[in-house]
C-alpha positions in Angstrom: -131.8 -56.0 78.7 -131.3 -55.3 82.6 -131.9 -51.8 81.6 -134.8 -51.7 79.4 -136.8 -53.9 82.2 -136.1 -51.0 85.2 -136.9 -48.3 82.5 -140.5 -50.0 81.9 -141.3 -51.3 85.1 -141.3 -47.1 86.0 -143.6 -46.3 83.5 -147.1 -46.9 85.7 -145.6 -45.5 88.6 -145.9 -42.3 87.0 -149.1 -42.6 85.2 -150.4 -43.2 88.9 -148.4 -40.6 89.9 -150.2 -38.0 87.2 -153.7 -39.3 88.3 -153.0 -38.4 91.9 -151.9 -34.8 91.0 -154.9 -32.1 92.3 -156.8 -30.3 89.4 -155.7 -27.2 89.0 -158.4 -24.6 89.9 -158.8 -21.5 87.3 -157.7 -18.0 88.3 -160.0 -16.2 89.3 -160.5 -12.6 88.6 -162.7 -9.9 90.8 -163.3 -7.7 87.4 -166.7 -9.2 86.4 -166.3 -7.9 83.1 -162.8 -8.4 82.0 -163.9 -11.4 79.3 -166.6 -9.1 78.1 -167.8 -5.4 78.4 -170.7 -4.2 81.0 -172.6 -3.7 77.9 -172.6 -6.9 76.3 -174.5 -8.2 79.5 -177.5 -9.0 77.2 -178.4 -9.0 73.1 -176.6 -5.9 71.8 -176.4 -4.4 68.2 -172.8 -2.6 68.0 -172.6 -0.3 64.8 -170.2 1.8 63.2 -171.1 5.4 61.6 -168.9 7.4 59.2 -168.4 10.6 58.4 -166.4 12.5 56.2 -165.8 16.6 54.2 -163.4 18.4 52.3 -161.9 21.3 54.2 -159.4 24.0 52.9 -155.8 23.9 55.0 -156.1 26.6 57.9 -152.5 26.5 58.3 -149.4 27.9 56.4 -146.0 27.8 57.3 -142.4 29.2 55.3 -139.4 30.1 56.7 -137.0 33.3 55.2 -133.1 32.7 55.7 -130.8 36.1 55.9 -126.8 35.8 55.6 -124.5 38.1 57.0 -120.6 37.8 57.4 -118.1 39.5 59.6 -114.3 39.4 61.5 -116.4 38.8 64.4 -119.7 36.7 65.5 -121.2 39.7 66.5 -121.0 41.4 63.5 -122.3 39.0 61.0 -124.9 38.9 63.3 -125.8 42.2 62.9 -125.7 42.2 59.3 -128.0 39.2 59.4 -130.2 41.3 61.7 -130.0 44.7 59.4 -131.6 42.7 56.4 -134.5 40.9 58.3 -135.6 44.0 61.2 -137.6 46.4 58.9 -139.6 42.7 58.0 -140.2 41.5 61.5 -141.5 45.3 62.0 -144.2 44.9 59.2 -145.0 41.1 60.5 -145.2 42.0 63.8 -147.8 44.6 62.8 -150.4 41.6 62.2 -152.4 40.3 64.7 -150.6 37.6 67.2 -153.5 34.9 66.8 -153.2 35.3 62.9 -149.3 35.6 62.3 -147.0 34.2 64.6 -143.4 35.2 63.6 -140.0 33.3 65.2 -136.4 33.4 64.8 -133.3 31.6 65.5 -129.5 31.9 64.9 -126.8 30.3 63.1 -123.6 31.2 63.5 -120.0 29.4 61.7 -116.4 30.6 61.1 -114.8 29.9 58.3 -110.6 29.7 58.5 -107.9 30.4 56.3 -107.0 27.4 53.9 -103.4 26.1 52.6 -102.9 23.9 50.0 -102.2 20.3 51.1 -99.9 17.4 49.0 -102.2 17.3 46.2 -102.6 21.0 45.6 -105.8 20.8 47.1 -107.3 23.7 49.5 -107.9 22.6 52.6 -108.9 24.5 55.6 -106.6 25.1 58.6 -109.2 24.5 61.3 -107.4 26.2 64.4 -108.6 28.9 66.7 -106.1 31.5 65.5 -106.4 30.7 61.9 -110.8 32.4 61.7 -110.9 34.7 58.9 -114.4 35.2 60.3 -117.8 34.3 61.2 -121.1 33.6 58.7 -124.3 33.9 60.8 -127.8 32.7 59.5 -131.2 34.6 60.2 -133.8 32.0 59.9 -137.2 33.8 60.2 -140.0 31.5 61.1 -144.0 32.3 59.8 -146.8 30.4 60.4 -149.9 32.3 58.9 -153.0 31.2 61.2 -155.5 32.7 58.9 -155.1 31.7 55.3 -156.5 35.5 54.1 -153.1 37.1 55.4 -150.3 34.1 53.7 -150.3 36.1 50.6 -149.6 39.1 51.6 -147.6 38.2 54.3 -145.6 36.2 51.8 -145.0 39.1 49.0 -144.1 40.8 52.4 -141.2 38.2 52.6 -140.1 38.3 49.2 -140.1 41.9 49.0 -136.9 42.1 51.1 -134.8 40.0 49.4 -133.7 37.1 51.5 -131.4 34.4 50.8 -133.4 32.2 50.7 -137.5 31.5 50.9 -138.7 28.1 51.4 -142.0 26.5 49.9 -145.3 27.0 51.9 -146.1 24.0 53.2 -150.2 23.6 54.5 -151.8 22.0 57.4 -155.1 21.5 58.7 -155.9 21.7 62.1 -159.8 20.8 62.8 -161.5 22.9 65.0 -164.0 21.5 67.8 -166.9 22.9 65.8 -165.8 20.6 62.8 -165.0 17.8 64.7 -168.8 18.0 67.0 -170.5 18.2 63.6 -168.8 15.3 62.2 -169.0 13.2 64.9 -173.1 13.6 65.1 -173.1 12.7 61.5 -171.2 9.8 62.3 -173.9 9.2 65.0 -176.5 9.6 62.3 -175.1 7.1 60.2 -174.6 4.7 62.9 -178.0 4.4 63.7 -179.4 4.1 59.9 -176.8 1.1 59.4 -178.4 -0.5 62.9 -182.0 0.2 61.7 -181.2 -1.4 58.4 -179.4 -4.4 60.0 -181.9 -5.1 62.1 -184.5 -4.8 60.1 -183.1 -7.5 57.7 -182.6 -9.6 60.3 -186.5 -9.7 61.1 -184.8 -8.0 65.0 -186.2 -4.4 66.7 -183.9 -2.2 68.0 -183.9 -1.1 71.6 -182.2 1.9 73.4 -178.4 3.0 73.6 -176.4 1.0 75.4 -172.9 3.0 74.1 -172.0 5.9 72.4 -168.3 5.3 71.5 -166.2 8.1 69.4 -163.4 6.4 69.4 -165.1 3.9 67.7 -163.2 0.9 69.3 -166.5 -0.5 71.0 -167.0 -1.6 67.0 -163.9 -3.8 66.5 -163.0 -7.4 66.7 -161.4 -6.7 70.4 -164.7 -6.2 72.0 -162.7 -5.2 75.1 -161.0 -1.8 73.4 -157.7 -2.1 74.8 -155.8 -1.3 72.1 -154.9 2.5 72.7 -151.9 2.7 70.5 -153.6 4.9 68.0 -155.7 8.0 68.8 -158.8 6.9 66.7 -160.6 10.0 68.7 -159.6 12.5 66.6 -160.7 13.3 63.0 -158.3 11.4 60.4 -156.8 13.7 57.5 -156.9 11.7 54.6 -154.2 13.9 53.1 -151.2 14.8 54.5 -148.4 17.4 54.2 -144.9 18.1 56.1 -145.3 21.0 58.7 -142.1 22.9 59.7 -142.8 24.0 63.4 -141.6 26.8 64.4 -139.1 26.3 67.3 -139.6 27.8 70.7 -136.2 29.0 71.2 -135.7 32.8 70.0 -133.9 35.6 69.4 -134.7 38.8 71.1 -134.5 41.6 68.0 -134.7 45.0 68.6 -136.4 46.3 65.2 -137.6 49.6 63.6 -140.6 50.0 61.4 -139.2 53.3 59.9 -139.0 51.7 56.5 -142.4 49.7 56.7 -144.3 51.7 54.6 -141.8 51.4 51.6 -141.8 47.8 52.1 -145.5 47.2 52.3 -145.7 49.6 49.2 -143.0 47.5 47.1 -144.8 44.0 48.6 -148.2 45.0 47.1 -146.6 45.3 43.7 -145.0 41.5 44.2 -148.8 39.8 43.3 -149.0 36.4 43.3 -151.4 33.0 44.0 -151.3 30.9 47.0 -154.0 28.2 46.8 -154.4 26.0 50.0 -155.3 22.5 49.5 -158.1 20.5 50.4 -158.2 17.9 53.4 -160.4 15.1 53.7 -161.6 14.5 57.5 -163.0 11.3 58.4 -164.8 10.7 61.9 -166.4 7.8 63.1 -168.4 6.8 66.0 -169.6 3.4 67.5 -173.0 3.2 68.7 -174.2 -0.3 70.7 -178.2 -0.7 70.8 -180.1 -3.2 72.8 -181.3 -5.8 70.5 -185.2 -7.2 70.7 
């Protein structure tokens, strides 16, 4: 009993002990607009226009393997080479800006086996047990103008590889695609505002903002979400790109067998249809409100 007494003859000492305390004063901040944008200093009107086309992929890319074996690295590399040079002579014939063309290197020994236990082969991975080397070509393409991936393509097949992978397409918008879509986002910004504020018996004022990122629009009124690049057009549909890498091998080639190859390449028709990509833009607009 002793106990619970002390225990609630301290409770009002620190209630009056709370009511003493100071009132904390708010932090305060010297960016005047850090709870709300310069541009929501009076009635404002944000708006979001849209835009969006079809546009045929301006991109094409395939990579051509070639295989070569020898006692020696050196040598299956060369044989990789001897299959590929009279190619990367014809390719190298096209404009840089329309075909760019690089190549890399493989190269693996293989080893004598023995049979283990089990009668199985097994490879006797030791220095002094290489029978020899393998060594991979890979030959890089990326067409830049769609008009040339056929025939650079039959080009590629008309050698004979190892192996040809699928074309895979990309678009890449240019700046005169992206200007136009963003002022027909801009158009359509300021036909939803007209219509808004007409049916909400308001008048539209000037610009306060013209925002084509479009983040002006949203819920966070402040923008700072900059994980995603909402500045640049957004490709509905999308397709795997190889890249070709920027590590390559210097090949000394010899177009003396060019002609042949072009000649046996034009007989090698076929249809290469690049898909279409939807682009959507959009940009905010912010009007003064009447």
């Amino acid at each position: 009993m002793r106990r619970l007494w002390i225990g609630l003859c301290a409770l009002p000492l620190l209630a009056v002990g709370a009511e003493a305390a100071p009132p904390v004063k708010p932090v305060e901040t010297s960016d005047r607009f850090d709870a709300a944008p310069w541009w929501m200093e009076r009635a404002v009107l944000p708006q979001t226009g849209y835009a969006e086309t079809e546009v045929e992929a301006n991109r094409a890319t395939f990579a051509a393997r070639f295989k070569g074996t020898g006692k020696t690295a050196s040598e299956a590399q060369r044989q990789a080479v001897a299959q590929a040079e009279t190619l990367i002579a014809a390719l190298r014939q096209r404009p840089a800006e329309a075909v760019r063309v690089t190549t890399d290197f493989a190269v693996q020994a293989f080893y004598d086996q023995y049979r283990d236990g089990d009668g199985d082969k097994v490879d006797n991975v030791r220095g002094d047990k290489i029978r020899g080397y393998d060594a991979t070509l890979t030959l890089r393409v990326e067409v830049r103008d769609i008009a040339l991936l056929e025939p650079v393509y039959a080009l590629v097949l008309a050698v004979a590889p190892t192996q040809v992978d699928r074309v895979a397409f990309a678009l890449q918008p240019d700046n005169a695609l992206r200007e136009r879509l963003r002022n027909e986002a801009a158009f359509d910004a300021a036909a939803r505002a007209q219509g808004a504020a007409e049916a909400t018996g308001s008048t539209l004022g000037g610009i306060r903002l013209i925002d084509p990122s479009g983040r002006a629009c949203r819920a966070d009124l402040l923008g700072r979400d900059t994980l995603e690049d909402d500045d640049a057009p957004r490709l509905q549909t999308s397709m795997n790109m190889k890249r070709a890498t920027a590590d390559t091998a210097e090949v000394v080639v010899s177009g003396s067998r060019a002609p042949t190859l072009e000649a046996r390449a034009a007989e090698n028709a076929f249809i290469q249809t690049p898909p279409l990509y939807r682009v959507q833009v959009q940009t905010c607009v912010v009007y003064d409100l009447k």
